[in-house]
Backbone as CSV, one residue per row, in Angstrom:
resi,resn,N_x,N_y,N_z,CA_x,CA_y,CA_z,C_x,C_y,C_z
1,UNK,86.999,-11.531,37.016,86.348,-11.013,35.806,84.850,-11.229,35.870
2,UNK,84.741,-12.327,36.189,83.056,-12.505,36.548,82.599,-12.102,37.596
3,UNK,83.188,-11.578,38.735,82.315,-10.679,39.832,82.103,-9.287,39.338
4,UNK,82.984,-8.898,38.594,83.099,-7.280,37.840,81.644,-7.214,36.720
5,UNK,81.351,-8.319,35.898,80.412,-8.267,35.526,79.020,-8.383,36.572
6,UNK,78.854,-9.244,36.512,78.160,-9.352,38.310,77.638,-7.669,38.678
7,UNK,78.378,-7.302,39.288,78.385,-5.910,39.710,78.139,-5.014,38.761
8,UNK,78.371,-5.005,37.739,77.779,-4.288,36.597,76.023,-4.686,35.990
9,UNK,75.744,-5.767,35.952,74.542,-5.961,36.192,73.441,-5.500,37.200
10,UNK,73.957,-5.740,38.210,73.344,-4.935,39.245,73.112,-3.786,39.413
11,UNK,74.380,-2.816,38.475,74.006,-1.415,38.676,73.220,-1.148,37.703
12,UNK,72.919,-2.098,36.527,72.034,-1.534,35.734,70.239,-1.749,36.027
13,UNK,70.466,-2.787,36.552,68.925,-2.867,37.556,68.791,-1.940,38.319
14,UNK,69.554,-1.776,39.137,69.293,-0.160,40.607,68.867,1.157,39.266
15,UNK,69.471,1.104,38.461,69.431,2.772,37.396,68.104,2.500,36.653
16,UNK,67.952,1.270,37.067,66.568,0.865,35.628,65.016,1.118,36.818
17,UNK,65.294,0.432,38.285,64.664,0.439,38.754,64.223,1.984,39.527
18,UNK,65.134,2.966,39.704,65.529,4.423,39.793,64.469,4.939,38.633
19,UNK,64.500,4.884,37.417,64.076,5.489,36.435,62.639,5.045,36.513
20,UNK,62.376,3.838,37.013,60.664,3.408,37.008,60.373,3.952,38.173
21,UNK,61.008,4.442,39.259,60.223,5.030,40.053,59.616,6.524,39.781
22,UNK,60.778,7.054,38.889,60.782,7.963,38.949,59.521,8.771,37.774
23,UNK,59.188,8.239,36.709,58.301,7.490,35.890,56.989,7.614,36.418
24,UNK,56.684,6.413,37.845,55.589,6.014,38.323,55.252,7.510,39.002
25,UNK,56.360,8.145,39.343,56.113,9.614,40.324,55.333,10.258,39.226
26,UNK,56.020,10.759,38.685,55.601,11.918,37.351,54.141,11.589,36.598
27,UNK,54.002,10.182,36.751,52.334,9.624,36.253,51.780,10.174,37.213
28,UNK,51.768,9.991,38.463,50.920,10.050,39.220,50.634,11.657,39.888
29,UNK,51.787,12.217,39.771,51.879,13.752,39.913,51.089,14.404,38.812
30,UNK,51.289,14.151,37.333,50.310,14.589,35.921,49.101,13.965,36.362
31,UNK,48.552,12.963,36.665,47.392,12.471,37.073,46.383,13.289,38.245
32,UNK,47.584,13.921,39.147,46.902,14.963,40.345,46.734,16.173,39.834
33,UNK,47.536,16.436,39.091,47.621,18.370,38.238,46.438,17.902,37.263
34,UNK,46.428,17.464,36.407,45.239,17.008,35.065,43.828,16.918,35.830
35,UNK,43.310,16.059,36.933,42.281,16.415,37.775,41.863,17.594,38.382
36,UNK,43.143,18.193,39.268,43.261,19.653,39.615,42.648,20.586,38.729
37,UNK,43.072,20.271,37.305,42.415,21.143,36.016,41.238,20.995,36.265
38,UNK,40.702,19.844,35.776,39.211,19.033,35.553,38.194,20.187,36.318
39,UNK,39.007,20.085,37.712,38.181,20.144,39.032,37.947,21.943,38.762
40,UNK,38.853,22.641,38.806,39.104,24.012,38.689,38.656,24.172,37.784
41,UNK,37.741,23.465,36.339,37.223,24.059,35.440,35.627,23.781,35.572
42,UNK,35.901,22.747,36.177,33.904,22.691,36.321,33.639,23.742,37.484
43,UNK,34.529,24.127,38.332,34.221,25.092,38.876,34.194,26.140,38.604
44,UNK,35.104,26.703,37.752,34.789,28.094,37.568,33.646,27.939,36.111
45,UNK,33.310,26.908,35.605,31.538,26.636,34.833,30.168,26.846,35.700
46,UNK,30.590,26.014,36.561,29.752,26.259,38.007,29.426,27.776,38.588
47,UNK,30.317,28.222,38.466,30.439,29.493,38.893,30.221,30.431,37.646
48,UNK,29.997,30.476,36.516,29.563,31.303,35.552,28.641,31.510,35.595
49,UNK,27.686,29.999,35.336,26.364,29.409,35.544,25.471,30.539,36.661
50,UNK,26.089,30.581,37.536,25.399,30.933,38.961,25.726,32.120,38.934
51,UNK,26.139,32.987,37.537,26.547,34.467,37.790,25.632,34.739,37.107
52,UNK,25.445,34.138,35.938,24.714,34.454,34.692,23.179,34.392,35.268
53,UNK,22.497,33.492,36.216,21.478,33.298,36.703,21.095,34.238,37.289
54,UNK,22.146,34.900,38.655,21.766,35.881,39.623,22.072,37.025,38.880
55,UNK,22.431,37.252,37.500,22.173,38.483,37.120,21.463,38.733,35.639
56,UNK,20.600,37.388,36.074,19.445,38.200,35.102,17.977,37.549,35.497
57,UNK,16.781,38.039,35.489,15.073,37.972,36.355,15.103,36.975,35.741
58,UNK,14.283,36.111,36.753,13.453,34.702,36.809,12.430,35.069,36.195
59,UNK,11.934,36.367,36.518,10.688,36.718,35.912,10.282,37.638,34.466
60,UNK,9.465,37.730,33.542,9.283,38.574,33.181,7.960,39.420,33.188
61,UNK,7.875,40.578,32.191,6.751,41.105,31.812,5.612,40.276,30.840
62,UNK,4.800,39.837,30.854,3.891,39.190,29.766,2.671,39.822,29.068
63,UNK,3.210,40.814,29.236,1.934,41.875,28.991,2.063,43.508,28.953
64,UNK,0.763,44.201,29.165,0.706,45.287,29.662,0.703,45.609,30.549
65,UNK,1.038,46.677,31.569,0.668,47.232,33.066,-0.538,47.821,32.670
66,UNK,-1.986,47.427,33.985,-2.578,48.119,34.333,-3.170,48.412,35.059
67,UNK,-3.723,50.506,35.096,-4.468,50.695,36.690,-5.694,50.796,36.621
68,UNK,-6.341,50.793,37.704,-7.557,51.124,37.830,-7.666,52.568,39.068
69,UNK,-8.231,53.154,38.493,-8.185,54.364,39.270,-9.579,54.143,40.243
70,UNK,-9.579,54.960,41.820,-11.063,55.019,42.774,-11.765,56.421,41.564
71,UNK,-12.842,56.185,42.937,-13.609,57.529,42.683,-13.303,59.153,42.955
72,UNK,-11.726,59.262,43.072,-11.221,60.368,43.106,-10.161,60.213,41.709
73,UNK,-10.417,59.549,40.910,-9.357,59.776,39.197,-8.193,59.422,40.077
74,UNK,-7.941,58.835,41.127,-6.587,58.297,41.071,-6.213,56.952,41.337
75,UNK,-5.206,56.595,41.114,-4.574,54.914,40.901,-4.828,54.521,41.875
76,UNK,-5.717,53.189,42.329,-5.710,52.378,43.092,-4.878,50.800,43.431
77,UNK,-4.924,50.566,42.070,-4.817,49.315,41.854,-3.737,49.440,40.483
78,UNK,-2.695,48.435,40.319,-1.815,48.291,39.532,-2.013,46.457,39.213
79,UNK,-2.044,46.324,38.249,-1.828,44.533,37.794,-1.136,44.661,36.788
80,UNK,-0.690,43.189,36.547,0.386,43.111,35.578,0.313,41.638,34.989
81,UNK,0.484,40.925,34.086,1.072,39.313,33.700,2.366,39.242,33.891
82,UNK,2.536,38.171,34.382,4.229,37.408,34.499,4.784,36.070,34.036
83,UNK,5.806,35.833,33.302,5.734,34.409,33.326,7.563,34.064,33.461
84,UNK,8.013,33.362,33.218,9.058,32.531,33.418,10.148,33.077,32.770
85,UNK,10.913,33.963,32.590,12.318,34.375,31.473,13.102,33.258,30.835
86,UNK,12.955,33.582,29.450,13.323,32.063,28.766,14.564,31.523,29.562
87,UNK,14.480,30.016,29.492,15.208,29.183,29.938,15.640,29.596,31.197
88,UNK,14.659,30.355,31.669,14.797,30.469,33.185,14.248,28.950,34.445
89,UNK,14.488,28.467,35.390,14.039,27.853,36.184,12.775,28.290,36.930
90,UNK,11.913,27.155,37.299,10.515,27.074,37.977,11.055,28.332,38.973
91,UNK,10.011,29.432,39.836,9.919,30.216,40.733,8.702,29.408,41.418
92,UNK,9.597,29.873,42.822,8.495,29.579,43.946,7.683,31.001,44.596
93,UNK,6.783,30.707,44.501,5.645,32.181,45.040,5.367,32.354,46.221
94,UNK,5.829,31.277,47.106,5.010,31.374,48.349,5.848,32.805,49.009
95,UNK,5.421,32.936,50.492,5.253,34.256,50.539,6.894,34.078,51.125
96,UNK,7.480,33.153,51.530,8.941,33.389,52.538,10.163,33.447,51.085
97,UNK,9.299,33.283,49.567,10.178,33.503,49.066,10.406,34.727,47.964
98,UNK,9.247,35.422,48.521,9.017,36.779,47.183,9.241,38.106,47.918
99,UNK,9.340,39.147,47.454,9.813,40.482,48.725,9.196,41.338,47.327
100,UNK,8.124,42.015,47.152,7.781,43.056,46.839,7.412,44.359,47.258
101,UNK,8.242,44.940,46.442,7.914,46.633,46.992,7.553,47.885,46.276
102,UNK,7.087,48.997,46.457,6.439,49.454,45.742,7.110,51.295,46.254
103,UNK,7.700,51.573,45.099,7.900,53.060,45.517,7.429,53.888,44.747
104,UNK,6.538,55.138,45.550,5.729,55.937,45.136,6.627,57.180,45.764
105,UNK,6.009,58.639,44.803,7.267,60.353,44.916,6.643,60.087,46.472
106,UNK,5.854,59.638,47.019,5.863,60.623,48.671,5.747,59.017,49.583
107,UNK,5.749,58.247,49.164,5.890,56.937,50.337,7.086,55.610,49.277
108,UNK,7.226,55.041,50.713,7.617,53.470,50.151,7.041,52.620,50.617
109,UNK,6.487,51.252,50.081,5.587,50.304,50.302,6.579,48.782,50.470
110,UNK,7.298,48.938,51.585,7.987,47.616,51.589,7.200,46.233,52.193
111,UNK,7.665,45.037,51.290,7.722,43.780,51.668,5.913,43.621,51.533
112,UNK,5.181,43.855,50.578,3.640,44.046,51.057,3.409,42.681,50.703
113,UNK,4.253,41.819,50.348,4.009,40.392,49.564,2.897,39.614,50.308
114,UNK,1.341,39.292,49.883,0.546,38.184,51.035,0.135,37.331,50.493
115,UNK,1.432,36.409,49.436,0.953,35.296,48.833,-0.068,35.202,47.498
116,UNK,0.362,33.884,47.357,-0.271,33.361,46.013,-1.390,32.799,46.364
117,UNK,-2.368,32.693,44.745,-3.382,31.970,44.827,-3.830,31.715,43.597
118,UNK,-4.639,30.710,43.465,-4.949,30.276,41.901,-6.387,31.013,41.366
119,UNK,-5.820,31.192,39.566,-6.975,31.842,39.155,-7.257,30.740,38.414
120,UNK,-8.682,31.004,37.916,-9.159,30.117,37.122,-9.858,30.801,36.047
121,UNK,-9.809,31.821,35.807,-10.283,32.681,34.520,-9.200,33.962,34.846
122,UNK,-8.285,34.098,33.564,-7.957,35.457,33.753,-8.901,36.670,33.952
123,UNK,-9.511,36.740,32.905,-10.942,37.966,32.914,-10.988,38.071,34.576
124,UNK,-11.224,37.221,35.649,-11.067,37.633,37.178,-10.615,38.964,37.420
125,UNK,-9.199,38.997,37.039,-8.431,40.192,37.443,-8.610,41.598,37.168
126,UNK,-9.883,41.933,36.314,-10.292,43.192,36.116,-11.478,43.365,36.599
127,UNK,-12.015,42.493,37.865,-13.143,42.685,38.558,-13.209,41.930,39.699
128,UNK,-13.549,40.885,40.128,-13.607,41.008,41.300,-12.167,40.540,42.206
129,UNK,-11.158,39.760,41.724,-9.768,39.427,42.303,-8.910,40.954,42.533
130,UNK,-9.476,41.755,42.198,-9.072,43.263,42.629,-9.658,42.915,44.312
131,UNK,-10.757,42.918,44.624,-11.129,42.947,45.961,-10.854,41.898,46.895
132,UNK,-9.636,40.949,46.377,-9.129,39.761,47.074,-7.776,40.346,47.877
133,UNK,-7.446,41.379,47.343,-6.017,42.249,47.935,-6.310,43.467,48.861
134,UNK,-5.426,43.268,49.858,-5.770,44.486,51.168,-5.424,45.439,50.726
135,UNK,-5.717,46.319,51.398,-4.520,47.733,51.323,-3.257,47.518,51.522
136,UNK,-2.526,48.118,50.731,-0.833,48.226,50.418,-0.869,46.750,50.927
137,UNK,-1.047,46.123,49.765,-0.810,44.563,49.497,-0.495,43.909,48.759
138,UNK,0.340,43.423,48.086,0.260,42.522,46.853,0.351,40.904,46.716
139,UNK,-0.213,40.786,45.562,-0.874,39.116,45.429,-0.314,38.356,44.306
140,UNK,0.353,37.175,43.870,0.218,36.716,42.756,-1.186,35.291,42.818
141,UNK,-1.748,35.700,41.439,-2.749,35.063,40.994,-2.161,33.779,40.035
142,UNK,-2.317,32.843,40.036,-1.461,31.832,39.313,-2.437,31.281,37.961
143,UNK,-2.274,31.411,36.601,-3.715,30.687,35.977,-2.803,29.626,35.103
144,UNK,-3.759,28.410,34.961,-3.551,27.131,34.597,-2.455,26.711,35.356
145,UNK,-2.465,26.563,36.726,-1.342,26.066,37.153,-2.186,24.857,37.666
146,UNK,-0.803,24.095,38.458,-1.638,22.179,38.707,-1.445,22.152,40.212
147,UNK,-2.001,23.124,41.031,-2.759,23.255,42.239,-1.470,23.714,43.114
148,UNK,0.102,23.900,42.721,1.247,24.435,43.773,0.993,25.678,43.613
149,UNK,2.106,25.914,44.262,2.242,27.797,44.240,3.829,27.985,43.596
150,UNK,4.109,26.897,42.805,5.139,27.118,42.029,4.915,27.722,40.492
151,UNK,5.453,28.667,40.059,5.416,29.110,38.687,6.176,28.383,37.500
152,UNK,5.831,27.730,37.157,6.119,26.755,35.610,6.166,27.259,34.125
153,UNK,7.372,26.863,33.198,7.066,27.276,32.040,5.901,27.135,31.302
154,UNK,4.879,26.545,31.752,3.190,26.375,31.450,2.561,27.443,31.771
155,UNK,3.145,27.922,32.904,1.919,29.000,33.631,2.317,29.805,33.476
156,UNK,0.995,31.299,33.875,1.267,32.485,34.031,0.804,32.997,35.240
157,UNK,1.379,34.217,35.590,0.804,34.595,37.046,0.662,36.192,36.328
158,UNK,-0.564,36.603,37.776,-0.828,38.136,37.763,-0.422,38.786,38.701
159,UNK,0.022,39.837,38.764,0.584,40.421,39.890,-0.328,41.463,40.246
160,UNK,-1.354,40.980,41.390,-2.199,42.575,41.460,-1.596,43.449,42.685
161,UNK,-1.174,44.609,43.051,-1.260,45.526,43.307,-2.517,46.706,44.310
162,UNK,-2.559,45.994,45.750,-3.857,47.373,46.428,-2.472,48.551,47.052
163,UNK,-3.063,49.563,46.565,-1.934,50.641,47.074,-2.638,51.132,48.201
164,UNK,-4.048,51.097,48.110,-4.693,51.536,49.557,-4.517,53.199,49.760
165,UNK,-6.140,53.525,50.398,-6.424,55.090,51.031,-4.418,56.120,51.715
166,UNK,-4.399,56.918,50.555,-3.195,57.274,51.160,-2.431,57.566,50.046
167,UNK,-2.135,56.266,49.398,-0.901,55.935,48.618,-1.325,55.493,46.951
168,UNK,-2.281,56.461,46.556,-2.660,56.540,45.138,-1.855,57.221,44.753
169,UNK,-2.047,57.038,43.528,-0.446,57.460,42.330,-1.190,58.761,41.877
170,UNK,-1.191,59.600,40.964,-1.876,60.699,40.469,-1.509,61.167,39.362
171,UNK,-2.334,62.232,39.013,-1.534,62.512,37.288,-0.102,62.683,36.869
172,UNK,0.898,62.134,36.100,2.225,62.126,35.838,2.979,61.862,37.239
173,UNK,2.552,61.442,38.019,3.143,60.875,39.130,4.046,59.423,38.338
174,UNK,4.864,59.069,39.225,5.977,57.942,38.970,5.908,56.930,40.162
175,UNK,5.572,55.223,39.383,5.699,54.577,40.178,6.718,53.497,39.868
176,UNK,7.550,52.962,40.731,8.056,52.103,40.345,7.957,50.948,41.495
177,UNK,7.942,49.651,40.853,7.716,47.926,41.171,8.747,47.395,41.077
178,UNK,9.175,46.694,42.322,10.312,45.688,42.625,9.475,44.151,42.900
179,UNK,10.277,43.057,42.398,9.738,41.923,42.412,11.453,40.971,42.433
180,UNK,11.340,40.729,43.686,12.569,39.783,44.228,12.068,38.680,44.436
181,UNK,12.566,37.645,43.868,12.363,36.278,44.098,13.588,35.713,44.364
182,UNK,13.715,34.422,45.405,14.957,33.340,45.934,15.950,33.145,44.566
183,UNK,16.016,33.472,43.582,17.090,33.422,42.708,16.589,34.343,41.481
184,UNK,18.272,34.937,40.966,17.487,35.960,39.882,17.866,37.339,40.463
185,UNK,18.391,38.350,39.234,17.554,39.820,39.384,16.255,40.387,39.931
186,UNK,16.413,41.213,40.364,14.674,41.264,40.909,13.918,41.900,39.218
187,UNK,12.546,42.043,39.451,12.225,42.152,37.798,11.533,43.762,38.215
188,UNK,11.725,44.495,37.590,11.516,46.185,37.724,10.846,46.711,36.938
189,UNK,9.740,47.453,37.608,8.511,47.657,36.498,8.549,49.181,36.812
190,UNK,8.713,50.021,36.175,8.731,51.769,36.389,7.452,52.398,35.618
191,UNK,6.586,52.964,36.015,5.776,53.649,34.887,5.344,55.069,35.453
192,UNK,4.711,56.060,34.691,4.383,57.301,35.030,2.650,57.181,34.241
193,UNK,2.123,57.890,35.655,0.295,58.311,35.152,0.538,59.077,33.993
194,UNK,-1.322,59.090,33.263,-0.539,59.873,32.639,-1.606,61.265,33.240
195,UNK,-1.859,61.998,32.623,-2.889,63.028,33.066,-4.294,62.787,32.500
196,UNK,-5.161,63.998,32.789,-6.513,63.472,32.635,-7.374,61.832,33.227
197,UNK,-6.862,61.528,34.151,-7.161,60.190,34.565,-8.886,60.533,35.165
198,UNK,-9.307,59.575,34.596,-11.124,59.389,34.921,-11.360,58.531,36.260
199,UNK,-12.363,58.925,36.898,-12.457,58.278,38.194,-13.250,56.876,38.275
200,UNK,-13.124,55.893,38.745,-13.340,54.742,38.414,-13.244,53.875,36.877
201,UNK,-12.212,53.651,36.481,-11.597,53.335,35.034,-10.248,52.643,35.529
202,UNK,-10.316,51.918,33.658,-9.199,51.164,33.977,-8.251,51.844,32.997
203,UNK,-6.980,52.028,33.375,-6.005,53.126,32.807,-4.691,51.628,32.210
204,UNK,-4.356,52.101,30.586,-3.274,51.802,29.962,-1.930,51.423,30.500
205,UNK,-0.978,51.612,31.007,0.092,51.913,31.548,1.195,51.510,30.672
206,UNK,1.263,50.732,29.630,1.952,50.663,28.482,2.800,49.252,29.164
């Protein structure tokens, strides 16, 4: 009678000890799936993040477009202000990271990007920082910046524009501006001359 109990004790330890394993499994299995979640949700956050970024400009418009026409009434020169798209991140200017291009009805002006440089008076850019840019060249001008060639929610940059002997725009002609930077939409500037353009002047562009 007392080995029968005996033996009945024992089987209730083996069923007790069965059930804690089985217990310790299922913790530790919910513990791997519940992380699995964790993990699979900061990633696909991660991954929103980095959609939402690359599809919309680092950069914007801060201003007006404008040209300056030569001594034949046609567009020479295009400038513009730029600054940071809200709650956008710092842009880098240097030249391995910007790709500007410029398409005009009878040419295309690829990759003319030849770097940044600092202004120290805007007023510059409607006189002599025009003659700092080559033919079919473009420049960003950086003002109040703290001596990088990085663009900051502090600063603003100018984007000047030499289209150079050849590749002047003309009355109701159509130009359009690409501005690709290392992260971001590129930022797209389209405008049309308008007519009557005066020869050596600086023209509106809206």
């Amino acid at each position: 009678m007392r080995a029968l109990r005996s033996r009945r004790g024992m089987v209730g330890i083996e069923a007790a000890i069965i059930l804690i394993a089985f217990i310790v499994t299922a913790a530790a299995l919910s513990y791997v799936v519940i992380n699995m979640g964790f993990f699979a949700t900061q990633k696909t956050k991660e991954a929103i993040n980095k959609g939402l970024g690359e599809s919309t400009s680092a950069l914007q418009l801060d201003g007006v477009v404008t040209a300056k026409t030569n001594a034949s009434g046609v567009i020479e020169y295009i400038f513009f202000p730029v600054k940071l798209s809200v709650g956008g991140s710092e842009v880098d200017l240097n030249n391995d990271s910007i790709v500007i291009s410029v398409y005009l009805p009878d040419a295309e002006l690829l990759d003319i990007y030849a770097g940044p440089s600092s202004l120290a008076d805007p007023k510059e850019v409607s006189s002599t920082l025009l003659n700092d840019v080559g033919a079919d060249q473009a420049k960003f001008f950086i003002y109040n910046d703290d001596g990088d060639n990085v663009l900051e929610s502090r600063e603003k940059a100018f984007l000047v524009i030499h289209l150079g002997s050849g590749h002047g725009v003309e009355d109701y002609e159509k130009v359009k501006i690409e501005v690709k930077t290392a992260r971001g939409a590129a930022l797209t500037v389209v405008r049309t001359a308008p007519g009557g353009m005066s020869a050596d002047s600086f023209i509106d562009l809206g």
